[in-house]
C-alpha positions as CSV (number, residue, x, y, z in Angstrom):
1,X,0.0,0.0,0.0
2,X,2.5,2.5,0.8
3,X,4.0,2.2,-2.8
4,X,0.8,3.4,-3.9
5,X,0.5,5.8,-1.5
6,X,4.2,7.1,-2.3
7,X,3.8,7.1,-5.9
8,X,0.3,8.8,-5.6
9,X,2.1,12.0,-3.6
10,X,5.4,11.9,-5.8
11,X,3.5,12.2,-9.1
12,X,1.6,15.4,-7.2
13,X,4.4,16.9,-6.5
14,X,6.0,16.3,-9.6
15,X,3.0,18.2,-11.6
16,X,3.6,21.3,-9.6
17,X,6.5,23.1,-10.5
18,X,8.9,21.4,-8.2
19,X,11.1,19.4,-10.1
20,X,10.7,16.1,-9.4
21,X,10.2,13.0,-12.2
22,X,6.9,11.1,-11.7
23,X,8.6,9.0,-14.4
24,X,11.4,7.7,-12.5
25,X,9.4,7.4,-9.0
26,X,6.4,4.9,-11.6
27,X,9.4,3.0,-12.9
28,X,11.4,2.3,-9.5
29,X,8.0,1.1,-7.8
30,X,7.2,-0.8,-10.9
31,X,10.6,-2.7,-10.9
32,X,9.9,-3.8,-7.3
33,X,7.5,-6.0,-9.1
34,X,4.9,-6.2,-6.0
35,X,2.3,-3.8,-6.9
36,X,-0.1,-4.3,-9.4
37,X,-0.2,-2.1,-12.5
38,X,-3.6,-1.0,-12.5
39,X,-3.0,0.1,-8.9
40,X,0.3,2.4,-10.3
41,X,-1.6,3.5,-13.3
42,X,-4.0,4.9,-11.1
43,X,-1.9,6.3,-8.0
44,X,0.6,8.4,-10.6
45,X,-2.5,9.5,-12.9
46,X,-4.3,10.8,-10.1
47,X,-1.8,12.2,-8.5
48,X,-0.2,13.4,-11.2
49,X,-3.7,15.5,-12.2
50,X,-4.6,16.4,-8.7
51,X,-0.5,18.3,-9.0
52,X,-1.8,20.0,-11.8
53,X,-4.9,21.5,-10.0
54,X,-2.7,22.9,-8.3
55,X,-0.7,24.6,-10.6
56,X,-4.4,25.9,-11.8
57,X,-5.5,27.1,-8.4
58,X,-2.2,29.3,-8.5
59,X,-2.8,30.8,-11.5
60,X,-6.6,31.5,-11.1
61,X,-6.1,33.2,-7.3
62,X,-2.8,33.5,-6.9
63,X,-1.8,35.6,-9.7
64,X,-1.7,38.5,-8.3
65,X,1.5,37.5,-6.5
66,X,3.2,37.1,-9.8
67,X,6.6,38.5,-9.6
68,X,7.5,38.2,-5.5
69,X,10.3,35.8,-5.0
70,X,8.5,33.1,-3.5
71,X,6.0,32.9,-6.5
72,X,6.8,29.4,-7.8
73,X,6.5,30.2,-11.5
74,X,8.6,32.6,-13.7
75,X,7.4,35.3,-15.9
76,X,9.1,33.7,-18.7
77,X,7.6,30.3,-18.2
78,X,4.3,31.3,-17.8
79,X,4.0,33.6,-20.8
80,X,5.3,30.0,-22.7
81,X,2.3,28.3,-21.2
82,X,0.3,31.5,-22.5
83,X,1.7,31.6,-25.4
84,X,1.0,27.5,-26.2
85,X,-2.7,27.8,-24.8
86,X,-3.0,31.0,-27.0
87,X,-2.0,29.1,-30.0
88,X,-3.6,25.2,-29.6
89,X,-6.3,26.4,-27.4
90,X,-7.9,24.2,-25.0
91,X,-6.9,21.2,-26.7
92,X,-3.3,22.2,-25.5
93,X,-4.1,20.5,-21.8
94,X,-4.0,17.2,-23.7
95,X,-0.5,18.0,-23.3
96,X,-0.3,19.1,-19.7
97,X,2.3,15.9,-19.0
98,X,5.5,17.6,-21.2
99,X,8.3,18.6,-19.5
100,X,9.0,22.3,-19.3
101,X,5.2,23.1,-21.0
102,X,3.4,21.0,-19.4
103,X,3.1,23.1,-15.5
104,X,3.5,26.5,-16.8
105,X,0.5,25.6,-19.3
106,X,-1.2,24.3,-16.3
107,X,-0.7,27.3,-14.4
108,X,-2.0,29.7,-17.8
109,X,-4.9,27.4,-17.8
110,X,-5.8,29.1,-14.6
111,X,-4.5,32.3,-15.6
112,X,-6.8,32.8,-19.0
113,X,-10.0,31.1,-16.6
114,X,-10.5,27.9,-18.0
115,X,-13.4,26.3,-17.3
116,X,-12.5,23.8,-14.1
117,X,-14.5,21.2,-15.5
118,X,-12.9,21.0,-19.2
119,X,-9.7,21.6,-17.2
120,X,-9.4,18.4,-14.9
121,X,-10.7,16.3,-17.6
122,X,-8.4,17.4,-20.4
123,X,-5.5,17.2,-17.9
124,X,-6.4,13.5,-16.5
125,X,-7.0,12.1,-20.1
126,X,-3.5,13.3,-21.3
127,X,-1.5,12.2,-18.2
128,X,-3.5,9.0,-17.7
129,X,-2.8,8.4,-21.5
130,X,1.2,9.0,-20.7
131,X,1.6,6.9,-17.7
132,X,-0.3,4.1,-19.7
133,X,2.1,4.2,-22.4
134,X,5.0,4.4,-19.8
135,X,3.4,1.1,-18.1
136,X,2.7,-0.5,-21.4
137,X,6.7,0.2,-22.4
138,X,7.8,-1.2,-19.2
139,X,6.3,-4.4,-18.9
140,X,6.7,-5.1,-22.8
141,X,10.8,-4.2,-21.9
142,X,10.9,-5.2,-18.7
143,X,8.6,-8.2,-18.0
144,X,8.2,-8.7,-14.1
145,X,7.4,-12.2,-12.6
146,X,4.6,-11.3,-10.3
């Protein structure tokens, strides 16, 4: 359980814009070969979109803050994630898993007042999507004996 639990809380933190890789934390838990992979699918896609509400929440009230030190996103990063949402629309949160892109796009998404609703589901379809490739890749490479 506590794989899950630690997986579930690393891939949150990895969505927000601490650096962290929600990558390596599925991969090391996967290669422990105890846990099934429905259970890591769902504990890093959760968690991994719950991260991102976060990012949202930031830019949608927290804005205002922009600039002060402890703000945890750069001007330049979030006029990229403008400048990506301005160009592929709302489709762009399909997305939301790239590295570099991905939070500060998050955090526009807020910004520019999407819709919460359209938001969390874009966002959960696109990282769900990712960590079932990852999955998919690692037992097809890396077959574990469970």
């Amino acid at each position: 359980m506590e794989g899950y639990v630690g997986l579930f809380f690393g891939s949150l933190i990895a969505a927000t814009i601490i650096p962290l890789s929600s990558e390596a934390m599925l991969a090391g838990v996967y290669a422990l070969g105890t846990y099934d992979t429905v259970g890591l699918w769902l504990a890093a896609s959760t968690g991994n979109t719950l991260g991102s509400v976060i990012n949202w929440v930031l830019g949608r009230w927290l804005l205002r803050f922009r600039g002060r030190r402890w703000f945890p996103v750069s001007d330049a990063a979030l006029e990229l994630g403008q400048d990506w949402f301005s160009r592929w629309g709302l489709w762009s949160l399909l997305l939301a898993w790239l590295p570099f892109v991905g939070d500060p796009l998050t955090v526009a998404a807020g910004t520019l007042r999407v819709p919460f609703g359209r938001f969390v589901v874009l966002v959960a379809i696109g990282k769900a999507a990712r960590f079932a490739a990852l999955l998919y890749a690692a037992e097809w490479l890396f077959p574990i004996a469970k």
